[in-house]
DRENLUMFI-924282 format. One line per field, with one value per residue (C-alpha): x, z, y; residue number from 1. Coordinates in steps of 0.1 Angstrom, whole numbers. Layout:
px <- (X / ...)
pz <- (Z / ...)
py <- (Y / ...)
semar <- (NUM / ...)
// end
This chain:
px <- (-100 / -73 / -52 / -37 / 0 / -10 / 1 / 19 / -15 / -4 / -37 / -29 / -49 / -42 / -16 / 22 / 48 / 76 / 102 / 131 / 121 / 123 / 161 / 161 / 144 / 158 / 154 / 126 / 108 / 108 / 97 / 69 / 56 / 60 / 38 / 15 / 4 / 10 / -18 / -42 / -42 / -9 / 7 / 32 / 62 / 87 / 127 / 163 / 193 / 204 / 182 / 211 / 195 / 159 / 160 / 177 / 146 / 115 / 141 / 135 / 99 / 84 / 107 / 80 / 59 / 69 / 42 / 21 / 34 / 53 / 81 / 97 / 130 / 155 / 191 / 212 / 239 / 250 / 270 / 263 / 286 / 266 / 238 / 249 / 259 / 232 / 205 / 222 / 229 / 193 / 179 / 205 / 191 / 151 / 156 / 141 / 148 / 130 / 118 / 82 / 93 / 130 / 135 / 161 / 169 / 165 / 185 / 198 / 191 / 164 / 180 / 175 / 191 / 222 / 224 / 259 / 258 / 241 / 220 / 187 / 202 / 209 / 171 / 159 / 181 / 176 / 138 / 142 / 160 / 130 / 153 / 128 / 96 / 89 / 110 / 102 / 117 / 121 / 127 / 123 / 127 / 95 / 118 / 130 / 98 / 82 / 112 / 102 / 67 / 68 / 94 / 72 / 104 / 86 / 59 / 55 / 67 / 77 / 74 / 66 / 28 / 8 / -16 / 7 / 15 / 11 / -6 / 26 / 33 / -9 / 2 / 23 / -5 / -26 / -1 / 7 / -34 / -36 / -3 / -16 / 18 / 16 / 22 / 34 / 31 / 61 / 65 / 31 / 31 / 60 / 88 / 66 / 56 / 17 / 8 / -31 / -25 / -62 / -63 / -35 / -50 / -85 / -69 / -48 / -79 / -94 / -69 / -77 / -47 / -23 / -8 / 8 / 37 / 38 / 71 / 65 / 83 / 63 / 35 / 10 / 20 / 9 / -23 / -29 / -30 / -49 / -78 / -83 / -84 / -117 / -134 / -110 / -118 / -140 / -125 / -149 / -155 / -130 / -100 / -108 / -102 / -71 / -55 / -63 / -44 / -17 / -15 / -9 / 15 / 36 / 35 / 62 / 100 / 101 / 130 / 110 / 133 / 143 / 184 / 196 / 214 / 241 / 264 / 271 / 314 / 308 / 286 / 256 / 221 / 209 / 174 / 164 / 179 / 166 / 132 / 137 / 113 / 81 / 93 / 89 / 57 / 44 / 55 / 55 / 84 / 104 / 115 / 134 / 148 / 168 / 205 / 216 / 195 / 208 / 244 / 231 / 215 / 251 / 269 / 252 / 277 / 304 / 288 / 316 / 295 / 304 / 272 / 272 / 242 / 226 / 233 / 223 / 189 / 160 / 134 / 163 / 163 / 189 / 196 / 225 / 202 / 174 / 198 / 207 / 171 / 167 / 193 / 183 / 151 / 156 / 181 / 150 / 129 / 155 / 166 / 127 / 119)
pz <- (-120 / -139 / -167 / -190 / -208 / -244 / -257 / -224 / -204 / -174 / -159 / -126 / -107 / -120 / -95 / -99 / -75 / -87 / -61 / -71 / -41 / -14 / -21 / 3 / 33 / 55 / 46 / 73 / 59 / 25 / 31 / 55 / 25 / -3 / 15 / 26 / -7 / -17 / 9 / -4 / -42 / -56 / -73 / -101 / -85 / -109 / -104 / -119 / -110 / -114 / -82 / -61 / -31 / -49 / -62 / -31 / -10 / -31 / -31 / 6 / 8 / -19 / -22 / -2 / -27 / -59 / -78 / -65 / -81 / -113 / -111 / -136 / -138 / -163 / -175 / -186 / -206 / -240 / -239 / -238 / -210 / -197 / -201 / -185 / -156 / -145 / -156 / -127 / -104 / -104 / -103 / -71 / -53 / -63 / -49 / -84 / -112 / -140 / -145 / -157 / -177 / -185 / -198 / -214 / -193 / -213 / -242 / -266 / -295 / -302 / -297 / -323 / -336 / -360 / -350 / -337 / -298 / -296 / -264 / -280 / -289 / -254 / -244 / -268 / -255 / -220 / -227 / -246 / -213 / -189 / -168 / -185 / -199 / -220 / -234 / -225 / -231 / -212 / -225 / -222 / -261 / -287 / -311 / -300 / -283 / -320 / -332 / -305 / -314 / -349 / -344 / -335 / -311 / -276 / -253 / -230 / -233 / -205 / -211 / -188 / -188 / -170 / -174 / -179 / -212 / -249 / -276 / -283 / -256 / -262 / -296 / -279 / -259 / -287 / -310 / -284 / -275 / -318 / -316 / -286 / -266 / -229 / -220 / -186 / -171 / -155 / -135 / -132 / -109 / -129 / -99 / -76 / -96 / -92 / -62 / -62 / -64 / -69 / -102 / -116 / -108 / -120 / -155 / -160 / -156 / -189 / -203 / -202 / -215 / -193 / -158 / -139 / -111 / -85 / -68 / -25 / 0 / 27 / 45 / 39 / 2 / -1 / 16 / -12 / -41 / -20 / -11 / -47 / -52 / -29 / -40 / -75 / -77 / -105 / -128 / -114 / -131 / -96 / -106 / -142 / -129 / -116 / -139 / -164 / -142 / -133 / -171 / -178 / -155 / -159 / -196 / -218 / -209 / -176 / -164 / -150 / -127 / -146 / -139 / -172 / -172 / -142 / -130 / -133 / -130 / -110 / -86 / -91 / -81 / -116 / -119 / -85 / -88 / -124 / -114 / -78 / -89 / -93 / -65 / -44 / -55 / -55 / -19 / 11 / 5 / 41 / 27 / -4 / 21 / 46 / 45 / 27 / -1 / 2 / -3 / -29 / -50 / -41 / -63 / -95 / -90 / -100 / -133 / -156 / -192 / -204 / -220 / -210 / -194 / -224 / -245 / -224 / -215 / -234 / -237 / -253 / -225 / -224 / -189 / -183 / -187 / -167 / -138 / -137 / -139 / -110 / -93 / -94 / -83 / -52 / -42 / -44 / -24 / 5 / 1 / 6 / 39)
py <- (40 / 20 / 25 / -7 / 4 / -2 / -35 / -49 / -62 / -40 / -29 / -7 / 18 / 50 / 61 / 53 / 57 / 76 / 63 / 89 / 110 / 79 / 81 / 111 / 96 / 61 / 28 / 26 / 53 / 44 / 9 / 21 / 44 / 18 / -9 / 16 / 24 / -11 / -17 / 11 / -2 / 8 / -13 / 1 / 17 / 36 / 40 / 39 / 27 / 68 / 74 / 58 / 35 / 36 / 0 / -10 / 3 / -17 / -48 / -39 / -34 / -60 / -91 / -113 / -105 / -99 / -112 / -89 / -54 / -39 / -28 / -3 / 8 / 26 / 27 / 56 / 28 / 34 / 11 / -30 / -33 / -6 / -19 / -54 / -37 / -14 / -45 / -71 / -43 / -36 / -72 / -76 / -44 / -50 / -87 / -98 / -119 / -102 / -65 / -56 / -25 / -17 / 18 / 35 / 66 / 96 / 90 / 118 / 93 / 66 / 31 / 8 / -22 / -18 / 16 / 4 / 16 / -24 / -17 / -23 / -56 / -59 / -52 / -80 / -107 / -96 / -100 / -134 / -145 / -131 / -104 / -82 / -83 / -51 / -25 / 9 / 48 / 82 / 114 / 148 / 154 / 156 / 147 / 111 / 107 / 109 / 87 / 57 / 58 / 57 / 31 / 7 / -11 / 3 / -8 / 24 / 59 / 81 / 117 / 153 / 155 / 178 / 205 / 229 / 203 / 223 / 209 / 192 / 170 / 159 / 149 / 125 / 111 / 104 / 90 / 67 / 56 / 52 / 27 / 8 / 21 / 27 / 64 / 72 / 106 / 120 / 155 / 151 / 182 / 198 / 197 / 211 / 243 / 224 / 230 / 213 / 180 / 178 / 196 / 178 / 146 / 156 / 169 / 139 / 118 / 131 / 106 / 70 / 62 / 80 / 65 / 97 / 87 / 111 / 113 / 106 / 114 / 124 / 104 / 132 / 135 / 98 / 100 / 130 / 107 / 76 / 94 / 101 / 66 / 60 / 99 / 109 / 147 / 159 / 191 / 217 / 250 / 260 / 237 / 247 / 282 / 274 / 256 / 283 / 307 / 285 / 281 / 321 / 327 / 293 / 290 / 294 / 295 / 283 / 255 / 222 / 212 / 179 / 183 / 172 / 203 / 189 / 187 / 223 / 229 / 260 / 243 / 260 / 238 / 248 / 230 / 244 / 279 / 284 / 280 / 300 / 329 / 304 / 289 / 317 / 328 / 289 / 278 / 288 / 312 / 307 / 274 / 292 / 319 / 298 / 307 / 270 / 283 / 321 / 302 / 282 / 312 / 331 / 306 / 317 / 348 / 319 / 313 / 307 / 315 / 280 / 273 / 233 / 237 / 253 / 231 / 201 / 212 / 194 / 223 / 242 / 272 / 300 / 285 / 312 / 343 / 325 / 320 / 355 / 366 / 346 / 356 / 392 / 387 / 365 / 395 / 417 / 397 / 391 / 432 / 436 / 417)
semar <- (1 / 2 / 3 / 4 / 5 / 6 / 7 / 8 / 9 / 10 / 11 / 12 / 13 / 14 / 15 / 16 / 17 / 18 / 19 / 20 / 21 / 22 / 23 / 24 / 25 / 26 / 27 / 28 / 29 / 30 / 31 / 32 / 33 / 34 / 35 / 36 / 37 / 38 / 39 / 40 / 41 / 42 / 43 / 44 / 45 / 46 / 47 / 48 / 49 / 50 / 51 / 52 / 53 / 54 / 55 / 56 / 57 / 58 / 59 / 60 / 61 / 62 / 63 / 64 / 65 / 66 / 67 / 68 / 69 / 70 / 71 / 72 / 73 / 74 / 75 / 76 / 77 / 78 / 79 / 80 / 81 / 82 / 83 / 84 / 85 / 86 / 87 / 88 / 89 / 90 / 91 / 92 / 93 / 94 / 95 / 96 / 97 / 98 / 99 / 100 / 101 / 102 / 103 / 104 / 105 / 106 / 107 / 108 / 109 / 110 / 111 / 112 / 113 / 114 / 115 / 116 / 117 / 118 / 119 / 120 / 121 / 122 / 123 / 124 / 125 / 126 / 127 / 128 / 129 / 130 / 131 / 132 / 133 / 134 / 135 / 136 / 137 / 138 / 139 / 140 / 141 / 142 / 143 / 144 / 145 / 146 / 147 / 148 / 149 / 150 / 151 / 152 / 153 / 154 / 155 / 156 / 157 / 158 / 159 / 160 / 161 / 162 / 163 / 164 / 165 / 166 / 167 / 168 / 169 / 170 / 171 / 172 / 173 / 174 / 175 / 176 / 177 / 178 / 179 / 180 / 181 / 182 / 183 / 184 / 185 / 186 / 187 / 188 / 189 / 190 / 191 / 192 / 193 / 194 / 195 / 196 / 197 / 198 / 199 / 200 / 201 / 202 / 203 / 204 / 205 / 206 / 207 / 208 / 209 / 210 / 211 / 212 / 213 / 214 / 215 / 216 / 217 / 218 / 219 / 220 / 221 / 222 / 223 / 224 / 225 / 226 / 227 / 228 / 229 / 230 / 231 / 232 / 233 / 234 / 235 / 236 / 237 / 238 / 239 / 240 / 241 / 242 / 243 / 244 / 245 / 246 / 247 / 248 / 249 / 250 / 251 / 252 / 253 / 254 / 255 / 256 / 257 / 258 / 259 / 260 / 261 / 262 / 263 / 264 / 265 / 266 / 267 / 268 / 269 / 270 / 271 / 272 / 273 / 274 / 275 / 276 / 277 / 278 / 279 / 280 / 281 / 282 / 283 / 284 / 285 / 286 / 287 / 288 / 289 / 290 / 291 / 292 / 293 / 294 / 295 / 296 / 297 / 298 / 299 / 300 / 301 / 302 / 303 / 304 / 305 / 306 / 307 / 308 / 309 / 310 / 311 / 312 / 313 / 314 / 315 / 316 / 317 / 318 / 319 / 320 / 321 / 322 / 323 / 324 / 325 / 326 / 327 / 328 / 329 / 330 / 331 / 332 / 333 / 334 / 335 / 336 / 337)
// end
């Protein structure tokens, strides 16, 4: 099964490979994952120059051969000397000289040009040069997300898409298939609140138009999403079951992990200790319960009430209140073992 992004001519097996998680792991390890699925029909791999040694680690794995992948990366510059900055840094540490897909990286606004920040000015004449070859956008906001469509000035869209998605974020999907844009799934399995990665693939193959990156790590997380490649799982009555429980009890005002919300000035790890009650329930709970997370739960007694990460949060969640709902609850699971 493959997926073309709208207007660009990028036809890829519907699997991407969100490389933000590689950052974690060594050199060795990364480049040893990348090539595997490289080798097993991969071939679009998705990073940022935010994701720290990401870029530096495809450079690593794919310059001898280039030609034979996409590559697509973002930046967070507002700025054109930003922009300039992040755009050669990349090309330097993905051993390239042009970019398939350059994206800006979750904007609060909608570039455009004359809309005096200059960087989409910057993305034409870096595409008129061949550093890049198509302009793309991420965000976590219906709002802009709307904006860059109806704009007409983007190729692909990258937006949260999942079945745990409303009938908003579908909206998005089809607007994009009716303007021939390229829609790319991220959180694909919602930060790891999704824990059948069969069901999220089966439900994201209802759209032709969708390509979902799944963020790897592991070796066993990557032979997941391979094997669906050679036998992609059908949506069964039983994963329909599932995802239709997964929808009741995950539905609604729930943080997805996405960390637009940090850095937090008291310290606190908000997009993983916002979300701690699902996590619990959704993994196996020893690996919430160790005492680096105890310590990092503890710090949400240093809360200071200043709001920031209210106000930065995209799904517009009262992020204080679910911290301390959180909070209480993991101290009720620990007081109970």
């Amino acid at each position: 099964m493959t997926v073309t992004l709208g207007s660009t001519n990028i036809n890829v097996n519907k699997n991407g490979f969100g490389a933000l998680p590689i950052q974690r792991i060594s050199k060795e390890d990364a480049v040893y994952l990348l090539q595997k699925a490289y080798q097993n029909g991969i071939t679009l791999f998705d990073t940022a120059r935010f994701y720290t040694d990401s870029e530096e680690k495809i450079g690593e794995a794919f310059c001898k051969m280039r030609d034979k992948i996409y590559i697509t990366t973002k930046t967070a510059a507002v700025t054109p000397e930003a922009f300039w900055k992040d755009l050669e840094k990349s090309l330097h540490d993905l051993r390239t000289d042009y970019i398939d897909i350059y994206q800006f990286h979750n904007p609060s606004f909608c570039p455009k040009p004359g809309d005096a920040s200059g960087v989409y000015e910057c993305m034409l004449e870096a595409k008129q040069k061949g550093m890049i070859h198509h302009i793309g956008i991420t965000n976590h906001r219906l709002s802009v997300a709307h904006e860059a469509i109806d704009s007409g000035l983007y190729e692909t869209l990258q937006f949260p898409f999942c079945y745990l998605s409303t009938e908003k974020e579908l909206e998005l999907v089809e607007k994009c298939r009716a303007n021939n844009m390229g829609f790319i799934a991220m959180k694909a399995l919602s930060g790891g609140l999704i824990t059948n990665s069969a069901a999220a693939y089966a439900y994201l193959a209802q759209y032709d138009n969708v390509l979902p990156i799944w963020g790897v790590q592991r070796e066993k997380e990557l032979d997941e999403f391979l094997s669906y490649i050679t036998n992609p799982p059908s949506l069964t009555q039983e994963l329909k079951d599932l995802i239709e429980n997964d929808r009741k009890q995950l539905l609604g005002e729930f943080c997805r992990g996405c960390g637009y919300c940090m850095p937090c000035p008291a310290g606190i790890e908000i997009n993983n200790c916002a979300r701690m009650s699902l996590l619990l329930r959704r993994s196996p709970s020893e690996l919430q319960l160790t005492p680096e997370v105890q310590e990092k739960m503890k710090k949400i007694e240093n809360c200071l009430h200043c709001n920031q990460c209210k106000t930065k949060c995209p799904y517009g969640l009262d992020t204080p209140t679910l911290l301390e709902k959180n909070y209480q609850d993991y101290k009720e699971v620990l007081a109970g073992i």
